[in-house]
Structure formats: C-alpha cells, structure tokens
N, C-alpha and C positions, 0 to 999 in steps of 0.2 A: 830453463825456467818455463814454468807449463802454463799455457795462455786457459782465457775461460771462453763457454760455451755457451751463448747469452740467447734467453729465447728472445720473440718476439715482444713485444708492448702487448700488454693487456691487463686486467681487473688489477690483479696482483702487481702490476707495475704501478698503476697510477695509484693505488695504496700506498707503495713504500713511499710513492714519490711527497705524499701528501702526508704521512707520516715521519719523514725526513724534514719536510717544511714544518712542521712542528716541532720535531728536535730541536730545529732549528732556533726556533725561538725560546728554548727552555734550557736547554744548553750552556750557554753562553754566563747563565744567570743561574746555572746551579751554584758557586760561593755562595751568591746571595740565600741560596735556599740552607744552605749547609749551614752557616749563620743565625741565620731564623730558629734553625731549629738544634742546634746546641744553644740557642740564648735561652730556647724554649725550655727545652729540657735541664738545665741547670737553674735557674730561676724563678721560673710559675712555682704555687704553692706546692704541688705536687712532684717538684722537682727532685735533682738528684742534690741540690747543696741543702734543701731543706727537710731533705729524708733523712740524708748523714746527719745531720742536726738533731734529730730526733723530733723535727715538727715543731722546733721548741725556737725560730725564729723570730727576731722582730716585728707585728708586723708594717711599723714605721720606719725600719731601716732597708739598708742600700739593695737588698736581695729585690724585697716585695716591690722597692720601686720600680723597677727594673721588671722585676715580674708579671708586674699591673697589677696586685693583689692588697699592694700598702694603703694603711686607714690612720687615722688619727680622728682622737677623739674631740669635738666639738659644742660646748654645751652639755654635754653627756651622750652626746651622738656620735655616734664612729662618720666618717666619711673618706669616704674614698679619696686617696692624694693622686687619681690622673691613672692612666690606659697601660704606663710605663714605654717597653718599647715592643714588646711582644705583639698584640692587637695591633698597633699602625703598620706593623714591618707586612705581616700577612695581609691586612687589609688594604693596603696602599701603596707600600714601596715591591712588594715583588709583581703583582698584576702589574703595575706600572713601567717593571721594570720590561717585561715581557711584551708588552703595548708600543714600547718605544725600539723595542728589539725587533720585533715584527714591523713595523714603519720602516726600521734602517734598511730591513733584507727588500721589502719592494720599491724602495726609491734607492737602487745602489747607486744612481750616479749622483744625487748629494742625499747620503744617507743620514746626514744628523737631522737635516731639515724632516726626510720623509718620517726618522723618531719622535721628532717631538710632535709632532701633530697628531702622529700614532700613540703616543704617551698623552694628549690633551683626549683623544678619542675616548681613549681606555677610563680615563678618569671621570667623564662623564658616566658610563655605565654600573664603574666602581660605586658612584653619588649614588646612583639610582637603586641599590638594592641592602641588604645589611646582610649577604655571605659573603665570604672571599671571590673576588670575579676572576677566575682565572680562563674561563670558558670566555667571557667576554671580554677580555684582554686578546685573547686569540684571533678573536674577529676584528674587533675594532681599530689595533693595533696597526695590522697590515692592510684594513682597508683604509685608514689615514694616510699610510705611505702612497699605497695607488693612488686613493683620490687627489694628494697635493702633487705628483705626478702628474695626472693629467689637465689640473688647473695650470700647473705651469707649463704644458703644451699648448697652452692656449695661445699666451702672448712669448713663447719663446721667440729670441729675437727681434724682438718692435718694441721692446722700453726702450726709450729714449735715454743713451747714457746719463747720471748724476739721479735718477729714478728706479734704479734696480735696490736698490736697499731699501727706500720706501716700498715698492710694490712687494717685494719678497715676504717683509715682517707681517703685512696688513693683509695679505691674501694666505698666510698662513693662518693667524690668529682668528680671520671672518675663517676661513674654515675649519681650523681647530674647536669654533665654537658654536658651529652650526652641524657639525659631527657629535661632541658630546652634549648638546641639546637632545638630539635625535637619539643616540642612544643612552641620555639618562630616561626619556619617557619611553622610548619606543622599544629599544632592546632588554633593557633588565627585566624588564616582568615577564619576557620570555626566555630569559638564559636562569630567571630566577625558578621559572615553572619546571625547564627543563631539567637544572640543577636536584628539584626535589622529585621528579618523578624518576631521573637516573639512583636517588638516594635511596626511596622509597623499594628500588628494585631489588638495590642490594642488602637492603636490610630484611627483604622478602625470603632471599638465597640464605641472610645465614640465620633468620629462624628456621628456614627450610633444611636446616642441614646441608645446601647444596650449592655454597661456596665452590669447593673443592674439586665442584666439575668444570670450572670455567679454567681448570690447567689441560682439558684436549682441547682446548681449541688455545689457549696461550702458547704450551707446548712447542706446537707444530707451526704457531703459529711466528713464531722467533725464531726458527730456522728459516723460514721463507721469508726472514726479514720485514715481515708484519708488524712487530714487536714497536715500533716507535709510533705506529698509528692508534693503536691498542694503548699502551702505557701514557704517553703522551696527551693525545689526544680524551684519552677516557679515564683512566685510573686515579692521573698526576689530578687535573682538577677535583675530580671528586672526594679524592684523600685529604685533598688540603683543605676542601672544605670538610670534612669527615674530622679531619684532624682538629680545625678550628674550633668544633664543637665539641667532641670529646677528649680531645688531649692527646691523641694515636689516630692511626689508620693502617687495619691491615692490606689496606688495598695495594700499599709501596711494596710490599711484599710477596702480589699474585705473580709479578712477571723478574722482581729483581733477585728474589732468593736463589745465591748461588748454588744451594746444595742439591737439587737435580744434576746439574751438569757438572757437576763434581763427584760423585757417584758415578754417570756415567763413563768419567776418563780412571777415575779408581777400575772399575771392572774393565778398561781395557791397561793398564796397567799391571795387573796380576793375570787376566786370562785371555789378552788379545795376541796377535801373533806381530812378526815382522816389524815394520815402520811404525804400525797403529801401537804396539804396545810399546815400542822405544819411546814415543814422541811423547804419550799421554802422559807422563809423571810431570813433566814441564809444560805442558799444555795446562796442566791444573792446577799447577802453582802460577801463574801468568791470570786461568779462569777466578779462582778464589781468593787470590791476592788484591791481583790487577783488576779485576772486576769485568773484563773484556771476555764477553760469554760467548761472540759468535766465534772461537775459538775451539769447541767441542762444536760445532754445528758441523762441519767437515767428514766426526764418527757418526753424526747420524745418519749423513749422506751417504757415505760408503755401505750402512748394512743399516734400511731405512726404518727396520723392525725397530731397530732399537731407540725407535720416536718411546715407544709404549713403556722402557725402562723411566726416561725424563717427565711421562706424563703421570705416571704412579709415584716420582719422588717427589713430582707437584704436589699433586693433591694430598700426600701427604703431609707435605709441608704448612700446606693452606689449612687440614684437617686440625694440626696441632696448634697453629695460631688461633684457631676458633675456638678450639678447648681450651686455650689456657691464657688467653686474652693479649695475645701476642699481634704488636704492633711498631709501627715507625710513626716520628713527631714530623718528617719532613720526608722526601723522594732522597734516593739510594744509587745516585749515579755517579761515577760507574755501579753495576751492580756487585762492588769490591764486600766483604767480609768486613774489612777496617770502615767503611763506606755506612754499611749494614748499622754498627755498632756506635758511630756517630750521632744516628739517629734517634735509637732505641728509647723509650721511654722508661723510668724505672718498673712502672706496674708491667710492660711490658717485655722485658728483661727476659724473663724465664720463658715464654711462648716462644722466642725470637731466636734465641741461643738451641732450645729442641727443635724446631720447627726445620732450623738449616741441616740440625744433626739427624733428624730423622729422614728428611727428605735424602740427604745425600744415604742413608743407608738402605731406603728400601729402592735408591736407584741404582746402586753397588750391586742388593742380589739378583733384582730384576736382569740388568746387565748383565750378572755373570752366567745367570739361568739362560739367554738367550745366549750367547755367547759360545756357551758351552753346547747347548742343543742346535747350534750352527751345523747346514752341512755342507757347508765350503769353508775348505781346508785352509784358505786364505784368507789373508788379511784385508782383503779388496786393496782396492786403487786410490789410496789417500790424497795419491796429488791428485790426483783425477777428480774424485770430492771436495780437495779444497778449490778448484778450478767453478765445477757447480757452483759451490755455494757460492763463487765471487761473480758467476753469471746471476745466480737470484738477487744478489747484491745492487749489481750494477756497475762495480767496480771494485777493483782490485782492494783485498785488504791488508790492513798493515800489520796484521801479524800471521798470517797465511804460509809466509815462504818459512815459518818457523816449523811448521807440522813436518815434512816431509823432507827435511835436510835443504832444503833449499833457501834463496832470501830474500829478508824480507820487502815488501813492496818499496820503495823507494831507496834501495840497496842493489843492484846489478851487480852478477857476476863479474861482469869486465866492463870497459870505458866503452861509450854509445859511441861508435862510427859512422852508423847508416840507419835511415829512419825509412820508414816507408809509409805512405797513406796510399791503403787501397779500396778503390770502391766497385761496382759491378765491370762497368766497362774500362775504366782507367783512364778518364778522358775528362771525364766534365768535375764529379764532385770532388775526386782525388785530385785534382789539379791543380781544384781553387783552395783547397784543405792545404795540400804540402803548399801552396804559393804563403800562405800566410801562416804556418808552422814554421817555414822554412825561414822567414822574415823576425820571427818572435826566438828562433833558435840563433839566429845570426845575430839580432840586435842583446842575446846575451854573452855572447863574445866567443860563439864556438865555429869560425870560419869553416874550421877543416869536415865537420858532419853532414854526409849529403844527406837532405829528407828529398826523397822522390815521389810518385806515382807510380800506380801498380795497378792494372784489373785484378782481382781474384784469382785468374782462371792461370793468368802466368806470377803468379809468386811463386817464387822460394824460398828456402830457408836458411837463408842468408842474410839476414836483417836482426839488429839487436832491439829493436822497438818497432810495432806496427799499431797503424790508427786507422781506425775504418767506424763505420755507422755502427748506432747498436745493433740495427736489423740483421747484417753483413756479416758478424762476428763469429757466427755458427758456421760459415760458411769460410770467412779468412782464418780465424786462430789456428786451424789442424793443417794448412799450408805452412806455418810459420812457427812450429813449435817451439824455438827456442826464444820466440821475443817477451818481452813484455810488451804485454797487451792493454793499451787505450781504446777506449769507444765513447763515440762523440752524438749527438742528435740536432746537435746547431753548428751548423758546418762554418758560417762566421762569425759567431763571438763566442766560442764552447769554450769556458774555464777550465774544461779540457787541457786545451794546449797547453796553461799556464803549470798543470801538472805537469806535462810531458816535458818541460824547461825543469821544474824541481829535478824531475827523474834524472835529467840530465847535468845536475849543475853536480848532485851528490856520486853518479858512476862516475862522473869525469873530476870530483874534485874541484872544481869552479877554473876556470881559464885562470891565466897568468898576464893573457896578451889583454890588450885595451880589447873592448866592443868597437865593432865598425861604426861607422858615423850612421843619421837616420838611412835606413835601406829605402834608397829610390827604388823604381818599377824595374827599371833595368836589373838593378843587382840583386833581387829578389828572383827573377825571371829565369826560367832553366834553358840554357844555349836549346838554339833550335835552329833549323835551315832557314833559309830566305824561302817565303811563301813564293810558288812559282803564277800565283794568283790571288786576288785579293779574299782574305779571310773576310770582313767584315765591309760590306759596301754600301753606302749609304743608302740605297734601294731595299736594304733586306731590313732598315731601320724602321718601325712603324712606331708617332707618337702618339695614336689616341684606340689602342685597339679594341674591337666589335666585341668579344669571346665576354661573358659574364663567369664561366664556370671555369675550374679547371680541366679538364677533359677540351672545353673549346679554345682555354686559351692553347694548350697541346697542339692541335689542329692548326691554326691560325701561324703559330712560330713554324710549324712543320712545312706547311704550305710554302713559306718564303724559302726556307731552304729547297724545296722539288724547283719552286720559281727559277733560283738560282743558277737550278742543272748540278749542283754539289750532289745532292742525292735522289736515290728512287723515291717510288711513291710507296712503297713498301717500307722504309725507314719510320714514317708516321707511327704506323701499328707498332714498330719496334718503339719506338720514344711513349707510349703508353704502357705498353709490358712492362718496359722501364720501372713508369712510376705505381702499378702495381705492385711491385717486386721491392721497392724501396723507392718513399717517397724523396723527389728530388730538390724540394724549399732548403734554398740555403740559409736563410735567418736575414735579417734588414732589408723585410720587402723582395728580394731578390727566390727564383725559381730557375735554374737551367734545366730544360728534359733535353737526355739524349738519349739515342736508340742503346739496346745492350749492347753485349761484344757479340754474340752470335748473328748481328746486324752490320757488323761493318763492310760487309762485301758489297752491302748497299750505297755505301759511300764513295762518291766518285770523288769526288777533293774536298780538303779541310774548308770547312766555313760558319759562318756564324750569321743569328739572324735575333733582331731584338725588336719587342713589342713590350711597351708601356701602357698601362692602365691607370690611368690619372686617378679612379675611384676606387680604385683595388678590387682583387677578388678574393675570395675566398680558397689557400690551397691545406689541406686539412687542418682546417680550423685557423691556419697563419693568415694575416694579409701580403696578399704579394702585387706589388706597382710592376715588377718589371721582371718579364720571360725570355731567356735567352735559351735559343736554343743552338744546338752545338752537335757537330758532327766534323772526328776528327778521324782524318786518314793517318797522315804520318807522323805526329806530333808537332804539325805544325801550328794548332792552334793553344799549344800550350803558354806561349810568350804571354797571347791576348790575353787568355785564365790568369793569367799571372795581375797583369794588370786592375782586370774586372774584380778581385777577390781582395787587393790593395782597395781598389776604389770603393766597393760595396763594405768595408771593414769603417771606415771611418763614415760617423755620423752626419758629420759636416756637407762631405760629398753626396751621401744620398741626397739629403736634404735641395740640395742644388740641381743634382739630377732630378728629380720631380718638380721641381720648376721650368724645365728645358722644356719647350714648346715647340722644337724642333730637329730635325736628325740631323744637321750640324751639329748643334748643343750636343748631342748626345756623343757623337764622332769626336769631339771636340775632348772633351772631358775625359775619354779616353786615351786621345792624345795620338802618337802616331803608332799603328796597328797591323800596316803592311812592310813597313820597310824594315 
C-alpha cells in the first residue's frame, strides 16, 4: 500500500484547512438543503407540480400553501394566506441550522450548549437583514461556540455544587443575547453590504460574458483541494441568496458539475494506457454516480497537462448554463448526477442537462488530443498520483486504494501487527505519540499489537501502519512503503489516533477477547532497563522560569540538562535545529525540544529537565506552561515519556500541574520515575 508525500504547511494548507471548517458546517445539514430545495422546486408557482398542471392550480389549495403563493379573496381583495414553508426553511431554519452546527464543532467538549448559543448568535444577524444569512451564520455560529467556551473557563470548577444548572442556563442565555444584539445592529449591514457587492460582481461577469473564466482557477483549483473554501465559503452563500431571489443559481454549478471530470476519465478510458485506462471506466461511474470528484484528481496529477482538458470542459459547461438559463434551486452535494438533478429547476432543466453534456464532451476531446500528442509512452505512476493527491489532501482518501488495484483507506491488506510512531530523533515526540496511541490501541482490546518508536533515519519496512508529524512524512512514508500512512500535527489530542483505532478495528475484524481494564502508566509504558542514574531530579525541576520566548525557553531547559553533566554544551544548538526542522509543542500547554539524532553522541546519560511558565509563552502561535527537555541515551527515558504523555493527555491533570508551586508537586504528580 503506497504511503503519501505531504509538503510542508503553507498558504494552500491553511486554505483547505479553513475550507474543510466550512464543509464542516454545511455538511452535516446538506438533508436539510436537499429538502428546501425539492419542496422548492415542486411547490412555488413556478414549480414542477404546477407546470404539469398546466399553471392551472389552485391558488387557495394545498400546493400554493406550501408554496407561499396561496391568496384568497377578501372583500373582493386577494390576500395572501402566509409565507408557506419555502421562505422560513431558507430564511431561518437552514442559516440556523448551520449557526448551531458551527457552535457544536468549536465547543466539542459540550457541544449542544456551544450550538445553541451559536444558533441564538446566528438568529440575531438572520433579524438584522431581509437576504438569506448564510455568510453570517458562518461567523456567528462558531464564534457563539468559542465565546461560551471561554465564559465557561472562567468559573470552571468554583460553582458551588446545587448552582451548576442555574449558572449554566443564565450565562448562556446573558450571552446568547448579548451576541445577537451585536450582531443584529453590528454584523448584518456589513454581511448585507458584502452580500451585494459579491452579487453585484457576479452579475458584472455574466453581463460580461466572463463567467466561464472562473473554471482556471476552480479547475485547478479542486485538485489542490481548494474546492471547499471556494464552493463553501463563496458560491454556496451567494447561490442561496441568488437562489432566493430568482428561483435558481448557477453558481451550484461553477464547481459541482460533474461533466469535466468525466470526460476527462472517458478519454483515459479509450485512449489511456496500463492501470490509468483499466481504472478509469470505474473511477467514472463512482465520479458521476457517486458524486466523489476527487476521484479523477489522481489522472490529473499523473500527467498535469491535462488540468487544461477539465478547465475547457468547465467553462464550457458554465458557457451553456449562461446561454440557456441553466441552474440549481439548492447546493449539489456530493457533486452526484442523481444530486445534480434533485435540484434542477424546471426553467432550468435544459441548461443543466446540456451544460454536463457538453462540458464532459469537449473534456473527452481535449483529453484525448493531449493524450494522444503525449510523448511518454507511459501511463505514469497512478499510485504514485494517488499518493500526491492524498499529501495535498492531508490524508488518506477513501476511495484512492480503488485507482490502482489496491485498498481502499480503511480496508488493509492483512491484520495490523506492529505500528510505529516516528519522529526526527526517536526519543521525545515518538515516544509520547506511541505512549498514548499505544494506550487508545490497547484500551480497544487489541493486546497482541506493538506500536513502538522509531527515529526516521532507522526505520524499515517492516511495519503495517506508521505515524509521524505532517512535517516528517516526506521524509518517513519512502522508509516504510508498505504501511499505511497517518500524520498527525497535535501530538496529544490528534483525532488522528482515533482514526488509526478505526483502521484497526476493520484490518483486524474487531477483537474477540475483552479490552483491558483502564491502562495504568505502568501497562502503557515500554519495558526499559533500570536507569543506572536518576533521569529526572528534582534540581533539573524549575517552577517559575525567566525565558519569555521560545528560542529562551530552549536555552534555559538546555542549560539544566549541561547543569546536570547528562550532556555537552553543544546538545543546546542541536535542540534548536530540532525545532527548526519540526516544531516540537505537543498540544495541552506541554513543549519537549530535544537535540536531533545526529546529536546523540553529545549525550552522556538519559535525563530530563522541566521548567514551568505560570504565564505562558508563546511556541508557534500555541500557549505552552511547561518545557521538557529530554535527552535520551539508551531508551532509558522512555518509561518517563510514557508517563508525562498519560499525564499531559488528561485535562484534569494539567489543570492541577499548573497549580504546583513547587518541584515536589511536580515530581509528585509524576509519580515514581527512577525506579
């Protein structure tokens, strides 16, 4: 199984990432959109039950009610009988829905409470304007979750028991209502200004003829997994307000129309070679069925020319919905065919149904013109492309092991045996990684699986699953070609790990035997010798350290280890390289730098040295209270890792370690670490 090749963090990263937090919240509550917009479309006047009808409906009965269209006459005056349900579902229940969806995802440790505050947020802004707020549903949504977040770190732990359910209700509701206060006067009239000046723009492009360009930068832009900051973020709002007012939007259309990438797996189906042309006939039925487009992103990677076949079946596509008033009542996700066709409006019908048919045909000859005027003889390296695209990703995808004969993401050829977390040197972040992978893979009932520690530099390939830093990946996956490959960026709490449990519950078929009882320090800890001296001495313990930066605090934990005689003074410059090379913040306050592996011969014995910052400092952008630093000879301080990465995982225990005012407390809490 072929690992992936993940770059570094940058632009394009923190895009998907923030594009993915969007999905996030739209997701979840597509039903709800797919609903809206079959009630839409069968119902309003211009519907498809009152098309079939021949326009010749009631309009006092069950349809227009429903519609919002229904009147009854009064005095000899028509009036309107009510909004129906169309108008409130878009005006009210999906912004809403979204506001409350965005609250859950940033208060996940009680997420209904961080919902509804995010749902009272969103509702204020909804008051404040007369479009659909889905722009500001996005904002308000999840900053309700944070802010009741951080109101309740205020007094966590000091209500007095028989007063947690009064404080809870009353400090949600003061704040629920001091949020959509704020953003009924303060946010709409700028989500409303922004709303029409994004509108203004697009309706600028298709007087202009010049819709149909925004497919090179969509295009290419959904291979590099852009595509949900784009759609999500810009389209999905604008459409639904687009929609609201005329009845369609082709906007659902710029990014979800299958028939670019379906063209493109047609032309490697008739004129691709080896793997790429076996794979494509099913790739395309999975792409235009299923709706699962980053499926053909793997034929673009292999032979990158052929971006310019998907970006001319675009703009074709966008071309013919302009001509011929081709549109969706509602978003298109997945971007499935069946999906597509859900949505359609009747006047929209015939744009929507050409629009896919054209696009996928002039992406067919494009593709087979390049194809053919190819001058490698070869198919390229499919797996090797699908491997890319799951480093632009981020992680592994679930239908990736389907291109190239192999399988698919959470399917393993054989039962997971041995695990490994490797990190630069093999000693500090891999240690505290597998200590608590190792503890989450044993408390699900699988004794017999060792997860170990690995530096980089001595892996082999020998291991059916490796985990290592995003940074690190480019560097571990070509050691370890046959694993499956995880990458993590929050060394203790990465929802990571809870994947790398899935991966394993379905290779292994789920255990038989019971789970072990809670794993103590001890039974989580990897057998190690008796320290022939003390790793961790209460001397190397500092509680209030000097260092403001990171670079001093580096210094400062370095110093105690030279103090110690464990190591040179030459180790320091290594434990910086370190953290150039890959940042070493493990997640919950917690930092270990240790020197690389080209630094161990500066290491005279295993030891440890810990400094506390009551006021935190800053380690790329994280708060960290406490620097351990670590320098290991013979894997004697692995036992200790084991423990530190138990203790630093539960919240409870921090909490109580930053209360320790002293290097007993903190010795203490550790528990015993030499014997």
């Amino acid at each position: 199984m072929s690992t992936a090749t993940v770059a570094s963090p940058s632009m394009r990263t923190q895009v998907q990432k923030f594009g993915t937090f969007l999905s996030n919240m739209v997701m979840p509550n597509i039903g709800a959109f797919i609903a809206w917009g079959l009630i839409t479309s069968l119902f309003i006047k211009v519907g498809w039950i009152n098309l079939l009808a021949g326009g010749n409906l009631a309009t006092d009965g069950w349809v227009a009610q429903l519609g919002g269209w229904a009147v009854h006459t009064v005095d000899g005056k028509e009036v309107s009988m009510g909004s129906g349900i169309v108008g409130p579902m878009i005006t009210y229940l999906l912004p809403v829905l979204i506001g409350y969806t965005g609250g859950k995802m940033m208060y996940a440790d009680r997420s209904v409470r961080g919902g509804v505050v995010g749902a009272i947020a969103t509702f204020g802004v909804i008051c404040g304007t007369s479009i659909p707020m889905f722009m500001g549903a996005m904002i308000m949504g999840p900053l309700g979750g944070w802010a009741m977040k951080q109101v309740d770190a205020i007094w966590d732990g000091k209500i007095k028991p028989g007063f947690e359910m009064l404080v809870d209700n009353f400090s949600a509701g003061i704040l629920g209502m001091i949020l959509a206060v704020a953003a009924f006067f303060a946010l709409s009239p700028v989500i409303t200004a922004i709303s029409a000046a994004a509108g203004s723009a697009v309706g600028w492009l298709v007087t202009a003829k010049l819709l149909p360009l925004t497919s090179i930068l969509i295009e290419p832009a959904k291979v590099l997994f852009l595509n949900n900051a784009i759609n999500h973020g810009i389209l999905t709002p604008l459409g639904l307000a687009q929609s609201a007012e005329t009845g369609q939007s082709i906007l659902f259309l710029l990014e979800a129309n299958p028939g670019p990438g379906l063209g493109l797996l047609l032309a490697y189906s008739i004129f691709g070679k080896g793997s790429a042309k076996a794979s494509a006939p099913g790739a395309a039925i999975i792409h235009f069925i299923g709706g699962i487009h980053e499926i053909y992103f793997p034929y673009v990677l292999m032979k990158p020319v052929m971006i310019l076949s998907t970006i001319a079946g675009g703009m074709t596509g966008v071309l013919i919905n302009v001509m011929f008033n081709g549109g969706l009542r509602a978003p298109a996700a997945p971007g499935s065919i069946i999906a597509i066709y859900t949505s359609v409006t009747p006047q929209g019908f015939i744009g929507v149904t050409l629009s896919w048919i054209g696009a996928a045909a002039v992406s067919l000859v494009v593709g087979a013109f390049l194809l053919r005027i190819s001058k490698d003889d070869s198919d390229g390296d499919l797996s090797q492309a699908t491997s890319d695209m799951e480093a632009l990703k981020g992680k592994k995808s679930s239908v990736s092991g389907l291109l190239a004969g192999g399988a698919a993401v959470g399917v393993a050829a054989g039962p997971v045996k041995n695990i490994v977390f490797a990190c630069d040197a093999g000693m500090g972040s891999s240690a505290m990684g597998a200590s608590l992978l190792r503890k989450k893979i044993q408390d699900a009932g699988y004794k017999d699986i060792k997860v170990v520690n690995q530096a980089i530099a001595n892996l082999t390939d020998s291991y059916d699953v490796i985990v290592t830093h995003q940074d690190l990946a480019n560097r571990a996956a070509p050691k370890v070609p046959s694993a499956q490959l995880f990458t993590v960026d929050n060394f203790m709490g990465s929802p990571v790990y809870d994947d790398v449990v899935d991966y394993v519950k379905k290779a292994n078929a789920y255990p038989t035997y019971e789970a072990p009882a809670a794993a103590t320090v001890a039974a989580v800890a990897a057998p190690v010798a008796a320290a022939k001296a003390d790793i961790l001495d209460k001397g190397s313990i500092v509680v209030a350290g000097t260092a403001t930066t990171k670079e001093g605090a580096i210094d400062e934990v370095g110093r105690l280890l030279v103090k110690t005689g464990a190591v040179d003074e030459g180790y320091i410059a290594s434990m910086h390289d370190r953290e150039r090379s890959v940042s070493t913040y493990m997640g919950n306050l917690l930092a270990i730098p240790h020197g690389t592996n080209e630094a161990k011969d500066l290491i005279k014995r295993s030891a440890m040295a810990i400094v506390k910052y009551p006021n935190g400092i800053e380690w790329n952008g994280k708060p960290v209270k406490f620097v351990i630093g670590i320098a290991g000879a013979n894997n004697e301080h692995l036992a200790l890792l084991s423990k530190i990465a138990i203790l630093f995982s539960n919240k409870d225990d921090v909490a109580a370690l930053e209360q320790a005012t002293s290097a007993d407390a903190i010795a203490d809490a550790l528990g015993k670490v030499n014997g």
